[in-house]
N, C-alpha and C positions, 0 to 999 in steps of 0.2 A: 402511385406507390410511395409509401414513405421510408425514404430510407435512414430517419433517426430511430429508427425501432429498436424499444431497450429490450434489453434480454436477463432475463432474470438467472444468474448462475448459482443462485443458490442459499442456503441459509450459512450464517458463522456464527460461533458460541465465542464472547470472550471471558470466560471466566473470571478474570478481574478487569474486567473494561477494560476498556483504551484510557492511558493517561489525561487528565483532566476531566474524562465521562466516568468514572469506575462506579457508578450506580447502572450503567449502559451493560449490559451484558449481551443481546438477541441483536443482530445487525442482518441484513443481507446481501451481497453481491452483484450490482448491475453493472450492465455494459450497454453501452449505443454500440449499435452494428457498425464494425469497419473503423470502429475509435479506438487509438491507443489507450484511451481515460474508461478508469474505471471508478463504482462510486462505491462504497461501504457505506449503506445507510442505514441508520438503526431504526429496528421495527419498533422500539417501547419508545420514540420522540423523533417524531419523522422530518422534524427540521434538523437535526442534526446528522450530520454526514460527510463526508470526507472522500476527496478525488486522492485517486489513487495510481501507479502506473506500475507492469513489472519493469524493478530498475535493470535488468537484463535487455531490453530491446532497446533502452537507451543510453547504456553503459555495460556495454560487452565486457567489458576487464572487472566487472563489478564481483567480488566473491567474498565468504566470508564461513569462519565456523562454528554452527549453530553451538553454544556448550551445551553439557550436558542436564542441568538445571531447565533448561526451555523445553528439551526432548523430555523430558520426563514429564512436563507442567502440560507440554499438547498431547502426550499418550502416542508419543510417537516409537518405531523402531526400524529398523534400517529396512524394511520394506515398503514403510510409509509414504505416499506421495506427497510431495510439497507443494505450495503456491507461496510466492515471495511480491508483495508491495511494498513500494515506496509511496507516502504521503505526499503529496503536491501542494506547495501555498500559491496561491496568484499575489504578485507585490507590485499590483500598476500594471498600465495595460500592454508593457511592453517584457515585461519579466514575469517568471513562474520558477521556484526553486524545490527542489525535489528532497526530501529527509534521506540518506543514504546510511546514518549514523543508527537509525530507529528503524528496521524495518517490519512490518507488520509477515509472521511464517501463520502459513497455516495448514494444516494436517487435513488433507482432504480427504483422507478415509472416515473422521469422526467430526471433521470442520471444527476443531476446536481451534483456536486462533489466539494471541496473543502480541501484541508493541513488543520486539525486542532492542534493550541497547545494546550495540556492541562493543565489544573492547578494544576493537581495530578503531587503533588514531588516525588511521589515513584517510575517514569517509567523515563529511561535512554535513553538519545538521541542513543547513543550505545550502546546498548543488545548484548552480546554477542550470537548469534546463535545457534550455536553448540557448545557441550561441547568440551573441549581443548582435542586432544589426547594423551593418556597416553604414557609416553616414555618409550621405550623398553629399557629392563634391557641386559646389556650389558654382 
């Protein structure tokens, strides 16, 4: 039985890409079963693609408010479902830092999707991940 098996969640529209792809519009949503990682990969350049994570499972204090410029750009209204990622960098094999400053909403009744910045100064383009590990005493 394998248990890396992806699961396809889904298609997403970004209307004006993702910053630095904005020629990128068509992406999809995978998951490995039982991973907190998830991948946005784009179906028009299938090497590009981006881990993702919702920042809620790994920063519960994590909040923020969508303005009103986003809700209108994803066709959204107060009955809308959301889905909220954070971007993941790998920086070396012992660190990974998490965007908290950008996070990618998306409207999952139309999957239209969109990178938002936000205006809250208290979240860090680099979040540190995981806690650093402790070094052994020698």
């Amino acid at each position: 039985m394998n248990t890396n098996e992806q699961v396809e969640l889904g298609k997403l529209f970004f209307e004006d890409g993702i910053p630095g792809f904005s020629h990128l519009q068509f992406f999809q949503l995978i998951q490995e079963e039982d991973n907190p990682f998830f991948l946005i990969q784009s179906t028009e350049e299938k090497d590009v693609g981006f881990w993702v994570i919702n920042p809620f499972s790994f920063f519960p204090n994590y909040q923020f408010t969508l303005p009103e410029v986003y809700k209108e750009a994803l066709h959204m209204d107060d009955g809308s479902q959301v889905a909220v990622f954070s971007i993941v960098t790998i920086r070396g094999k012992q660190e990974a830092t998490v965007n908290l400053k950008a996070p990618i909403v998306i409207n999952l009744d139309n999957r239209m999707s969109k990178q938002v910045i936000l205006q809250e100064d208290s979240y860090p383009i680099r979040q540190s991940l995981f806690a650093q590990p402790v070094a052994e005493q020698g």
